[in-house]
N, C-alpha and C positions, 0 to 999 in steps of 0.2 A: 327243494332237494337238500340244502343246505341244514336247513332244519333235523330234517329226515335222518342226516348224516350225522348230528351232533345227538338228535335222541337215543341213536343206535348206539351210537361212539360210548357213552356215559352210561346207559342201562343196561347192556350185555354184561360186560364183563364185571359192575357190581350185583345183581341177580346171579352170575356163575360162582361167585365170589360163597354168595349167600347158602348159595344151593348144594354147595359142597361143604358147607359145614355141619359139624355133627347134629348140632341140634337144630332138626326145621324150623323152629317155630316162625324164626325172619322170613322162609320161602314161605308156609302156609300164611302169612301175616301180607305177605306180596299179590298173593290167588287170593285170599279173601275178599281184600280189598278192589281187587278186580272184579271180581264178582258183582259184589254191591254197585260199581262204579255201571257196570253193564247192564245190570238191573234198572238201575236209574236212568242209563241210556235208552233203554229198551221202552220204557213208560215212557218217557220223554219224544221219540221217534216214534212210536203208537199215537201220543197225544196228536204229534204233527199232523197222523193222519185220520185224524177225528175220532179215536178209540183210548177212552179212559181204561187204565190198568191198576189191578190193586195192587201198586207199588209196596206200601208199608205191610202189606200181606207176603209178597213173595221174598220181601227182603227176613219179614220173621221166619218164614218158611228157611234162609240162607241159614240165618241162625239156631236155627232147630236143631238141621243139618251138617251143622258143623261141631256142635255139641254130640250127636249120634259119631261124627267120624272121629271122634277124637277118645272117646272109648270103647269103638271097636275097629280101630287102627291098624290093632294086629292079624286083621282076618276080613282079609275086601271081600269075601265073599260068604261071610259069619252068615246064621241065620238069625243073630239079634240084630244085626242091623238091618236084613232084610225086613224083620217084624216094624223094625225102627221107623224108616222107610214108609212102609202102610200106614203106619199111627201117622204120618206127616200126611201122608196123601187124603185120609181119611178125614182127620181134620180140614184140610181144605177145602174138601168139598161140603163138609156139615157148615160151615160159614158161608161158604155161596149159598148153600141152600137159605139159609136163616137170613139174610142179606136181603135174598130174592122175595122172602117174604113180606119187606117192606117197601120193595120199589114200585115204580108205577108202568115203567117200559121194560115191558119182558125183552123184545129185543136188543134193546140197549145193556140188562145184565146178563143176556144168553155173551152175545159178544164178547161183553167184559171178561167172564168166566172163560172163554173159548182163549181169548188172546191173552188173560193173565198168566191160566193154569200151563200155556205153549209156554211161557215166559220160564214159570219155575219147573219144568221138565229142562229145557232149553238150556236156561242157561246155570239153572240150581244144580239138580240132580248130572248133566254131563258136565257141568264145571267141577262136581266136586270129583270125577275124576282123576283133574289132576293133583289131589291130595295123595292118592291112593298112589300113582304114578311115583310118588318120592320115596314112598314108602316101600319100593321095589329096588329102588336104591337112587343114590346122587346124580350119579355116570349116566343112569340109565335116563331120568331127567333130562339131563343135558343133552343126550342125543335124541330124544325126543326135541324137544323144543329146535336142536341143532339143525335136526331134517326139515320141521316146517319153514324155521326162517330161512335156510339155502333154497327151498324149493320156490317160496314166496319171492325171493330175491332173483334168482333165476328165470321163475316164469316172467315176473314183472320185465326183466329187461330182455328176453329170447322176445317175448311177446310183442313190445312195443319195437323193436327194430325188425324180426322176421314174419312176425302176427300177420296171416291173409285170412284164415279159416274160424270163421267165426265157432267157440267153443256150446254157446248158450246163448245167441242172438238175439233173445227176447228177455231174460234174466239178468247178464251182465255184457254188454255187448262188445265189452275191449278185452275180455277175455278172448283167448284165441288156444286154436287143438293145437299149434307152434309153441304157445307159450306152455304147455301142459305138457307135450312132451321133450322140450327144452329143459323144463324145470326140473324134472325129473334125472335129466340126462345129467346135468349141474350139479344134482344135490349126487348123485350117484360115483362122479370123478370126484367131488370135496370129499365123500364122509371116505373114500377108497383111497385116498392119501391121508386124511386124518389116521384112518387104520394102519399107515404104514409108515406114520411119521413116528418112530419113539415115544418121543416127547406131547405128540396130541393125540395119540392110542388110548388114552383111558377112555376118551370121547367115543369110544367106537365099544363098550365090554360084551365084547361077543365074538368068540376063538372062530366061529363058519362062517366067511366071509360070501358063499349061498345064502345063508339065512338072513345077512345083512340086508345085502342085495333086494329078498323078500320081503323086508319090514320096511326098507326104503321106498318100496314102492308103493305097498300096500299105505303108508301112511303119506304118502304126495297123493293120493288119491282119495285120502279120508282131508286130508285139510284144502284139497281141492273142491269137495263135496261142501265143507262147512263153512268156506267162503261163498259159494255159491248161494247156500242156503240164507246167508245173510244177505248176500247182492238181494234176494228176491222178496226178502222181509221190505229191507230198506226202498225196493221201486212199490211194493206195494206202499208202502207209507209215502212215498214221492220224497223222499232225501235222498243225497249223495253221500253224505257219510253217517255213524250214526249222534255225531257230536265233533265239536273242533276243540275238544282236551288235549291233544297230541298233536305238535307245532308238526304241520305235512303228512301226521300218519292218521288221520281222524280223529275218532274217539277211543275207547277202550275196547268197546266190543266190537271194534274195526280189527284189533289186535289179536282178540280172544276165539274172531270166531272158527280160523282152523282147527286150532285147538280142544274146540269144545265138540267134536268128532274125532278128530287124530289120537285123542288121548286117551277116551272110552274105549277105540279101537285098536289102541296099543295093550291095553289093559287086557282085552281080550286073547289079545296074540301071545301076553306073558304068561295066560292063564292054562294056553294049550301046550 
């Protein structure tokens, strides 16, 4: 806990630091590197559970990808980067194919291919997300991230002292429907005093405190969603976390994987 307490302590408020300043490169430079770290997590936790991943593929695939975001920046929803986009997907799959050519266990590269290409959707294409995400502004950032770590913080303690009802009993079993709609209730009282505190209103940039309301929830229920989806990676591969890089909090993509839902479906919600 203690741990848990000093990573929080030290990384918040230099990331909010970062993220408010004009030029993103330090935040994009923060998500990149997260990316790769989850990438290498994600192989690594596959390997565990007897499935090779083309690591040094999905990781070029990041880099592809982030060359594409970084000259169409100005328009998350351009059709050159959609074009962009295909040419990545495109390519990946002309190398499996050319790959499969030479192997000896078709099941072994059908696999490979199945649980790579999940990897660079997963964690490539929704992570880069939150590029886009900053790119809608600083403020707007930080209440994103603001909402998952209250609701994560939230569910984690509603759940472990009122938790009777198990949420997803065969997926993640200490999840509980108490801790889901605690955490909600949590993140719902903090961001509704941050909105009315002065001084931490930037953290809120949105005048209908209805529409808040809206995005708060909809997004405790998308990084609810992408925690789960990671619980059910991780029991399939038989690990508890998906790495010990983070003294009490796991790994990185222990960290990442609300996010990599919550963010996609924030994007959506700015886009309507």
């Amino acid at each position: 806990m203690i741990g848990r307490l000093l990573i929080a302590a030290i990384f918040i408020p230099v990331f909010a630091w970062l993220t408010t300043l004009d030029n993103p490169v330090y935040y994009n430079i923060i998500i990149a590197a997260s990316l790769i770290a989850g990438l290498i997590e994600f192989s690594v936790m596959f390997k565990r559970g007897g499935i090779k991943i083309f690591t040094s593929l999905n990781i070029l695939v990041l880099l592809a990808t982030l060359i594409s975001l970084h000259q169409f920046r100005s328009d998350i929803f351009s059709a050159g980067l959609l074009y962009r986009a295909l040419a990545i997907l495109a390519f990946y799959i002309v190398f499996i194919i050319v790959y499969s050519l030479f192997a000896q266990d078709v099941k072994d590269i059908v696999q490979r291919f199945v649980f790579s290409f999940f990897g660079a959707v997963y964690i490539v294409f929704l992570g880069s997300s939150l590029f886009f995400v900053r790119s809608i502004g600083p403020y707007n950032t930080l209440f994103l991230f603001a909402v998952v770590w209250f609701y994560d913080s939230g569910a984690y303690f509603i759940g472990s002292k009122f938790g009777k009802r198990k949420l997803s009993p065969y997926i993640s079993p200490k999840k509980t429907i108490e801790g889901l709609v605690g955490g909600i209730i949590v993140t719902l009282l903090i961001i509704t005093a941050l909105k009315y505190i002065k001084i931490t209103s930037v953290l809120v940039p949105y005048d209908n405190i209805g529409y808040v309301y809206v995005l708060v929830i909809v997004l405790c229920l998308a990084a609810q969603a992408g925690d789960l989806l990671e619980s059910m990676l991780k029991r399939y591969c038989g690990v508890k976390d998906s790495s010990n890089l983070l003294m009490g909090h796991g790994g990185v993509l222990d960290k990442l994987d609300s996010f990599l839902i919550a963010a996609p479906v924030y994007l959506l919600l700015a886009a309507l």
